[in-house]
C-alpha positions, 0 to 999 in steps of 0.5 A: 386128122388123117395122117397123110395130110398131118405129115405134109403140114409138118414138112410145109411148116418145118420148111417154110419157118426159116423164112418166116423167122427172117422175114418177121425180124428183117425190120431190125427187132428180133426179140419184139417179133419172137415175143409177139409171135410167142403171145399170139400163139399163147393166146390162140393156145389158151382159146382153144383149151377154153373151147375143148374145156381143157384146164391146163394141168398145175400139179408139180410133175407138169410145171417141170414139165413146162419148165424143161421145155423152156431152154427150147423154147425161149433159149432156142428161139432168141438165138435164132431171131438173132442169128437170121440177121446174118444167115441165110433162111436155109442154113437156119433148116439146115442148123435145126436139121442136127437136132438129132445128132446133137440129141444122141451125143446129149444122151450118152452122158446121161444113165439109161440111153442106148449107146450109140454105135458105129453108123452113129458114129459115123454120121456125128464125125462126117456132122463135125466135118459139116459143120467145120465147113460151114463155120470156115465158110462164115469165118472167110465171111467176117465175124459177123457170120461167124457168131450168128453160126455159134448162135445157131449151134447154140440154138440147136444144142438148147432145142435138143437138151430140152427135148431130152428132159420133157421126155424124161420128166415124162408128165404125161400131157398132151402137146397142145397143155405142153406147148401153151404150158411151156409158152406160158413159162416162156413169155415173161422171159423174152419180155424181160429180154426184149426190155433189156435190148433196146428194142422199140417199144413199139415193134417195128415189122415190115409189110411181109413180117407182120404176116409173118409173125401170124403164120408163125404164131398159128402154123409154126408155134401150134399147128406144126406142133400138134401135127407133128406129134400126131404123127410120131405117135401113128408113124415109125420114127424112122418115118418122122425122122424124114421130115429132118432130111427133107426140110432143110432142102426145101427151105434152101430152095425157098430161101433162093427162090422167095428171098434171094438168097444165094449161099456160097459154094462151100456153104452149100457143101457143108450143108450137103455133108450135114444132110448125108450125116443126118442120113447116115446117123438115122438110116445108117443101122436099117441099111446094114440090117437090110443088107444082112438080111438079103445077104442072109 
């Protein structure tokens, strides 16, 4: 697939997910939906192996492998079902959009990461002071809210601590054997959550969730995926890093304009300050080396 095309599903995909996470558990049964959309794409996943003649690896390196991806997975995924009864879709973007900030501050406690430095620093420091706006927001709300919010920060923390440790067990897979692999693993854990509910043995989905469950299973959960690795391994990883800017402002905008939402005026502040912290943490070094050399 050509690169311009992979990149605008990545971005597409990315922003339309909230939406379709909200829509496919409006009907009251999160964990039901996320576990069906989870078997959906499991099978699909294994389908497609089957028609390229692919085996999916079992050597002990690649079982850590789909065993670390886990806690992003299932951990990240249950959270944010939960947490889309309350929030808007948009704040879900905008939660996830902190995945790299969270993932630096995770790789200064472990031996052999890059030590962050000051437009790092800075970005995490103006991210807290988001977030804080953003949870005062969902205090003024109720507790409700509130919960839902340290749901998602839960979620983003899980996300990127997994993604930190599938690096580093550093298998060798490709993404479609780490993602079936990692779904394989993840399965029987949101069915055992999902019995533990109280869920309805038979899911409840609304009109729109049931296309939503699909969508997510086909475009969220394997074709998103696979093009965005298509794309970190073409493209600078200051390139990738703008699909993190870009999405959350999107799916606000979908969120306002499909579903009716309507954040409030500090939330939305908090969400601004994310964003330019985001902008900051991951440009930050590339403008001041710019700077140096024009100056130069």
């Amino acid at each position: 697939m050509p690169t311009g095309p992979a990149y605008l599903i990545v971005v597409l995909v990315w922003a339309t997910t909230p939406l379709g996470i909200k829509w496919s558990a409006e009907a009251g049964a999160p964990i039901g939906s996320v576990m069906l959309r989870m078997l959906i794409a499991l099978v699909a996943g294994t389908l497609i192996l089957a028609v390229l003649r692919r085996g999916l690896r079992r050597d002990r390196q690649a079982l850590t492998s789909y065993a670390a991806a886990v806690p992003g997975v299932f951990g990240a995924m249950a959270l944010s079902y939960h947490a889309s009864q309350q929030l808007p879709s948009g704040l879900l973007s905008v939660m996830f959009g902190m995945a790299p900030l969270i993932s630096g501050l995770i790789l200064q406690a472990l031996p052999g990461a890059r030590k962050l430095r000051r437009w790092h620093w800075f970005g995490c420091a103006l991210g807290v002071v988001g977030l804080g706006v953003v949870f005062l927001d969902g205090l003024a709300v109720g507790g409700g809210q509130l919960g839902a919010l340290a749901m998602m920060l839960g979620a983003v923390t899980l996300f990127s601590g997994s993604g930190i440790a599938v690096q580093r067990v550093a298998a060798g897979l490709g993404p479609l054997e780490q993602t079936v692999g990692a779904l394989a693993l993840s399965l029987p854990c949101f069915l055992a959550l999902w019995l533990a509910s109280g869920e309805p043995l038979q899911i409840p989905l609304s009109a729109r969730g049931r296309w939503a469950v699909l969508y997510l299973a086909v475009f969220g959960s394997l074709l998103g995926f696979l093009c965005y690795y298509l794309i970190l391994s073409r493209l600078h990883a200051a390139t990738v890093a703008l699909v993190t800017l870009i999405t959350p402002i999107l799916a606000l905008g979908l969120g306002m304009a499909l579903n009716q939402e309507r954040p409030s005026a500090s939330m939305l502040l908090g969400a601004a300050l994310i964003l330019v912290a985001l902008g900051a943490y991951l440009f930050g070094d590339r403008l001041t080396r710019l700077k140096a050399a024009a100056a130069g």
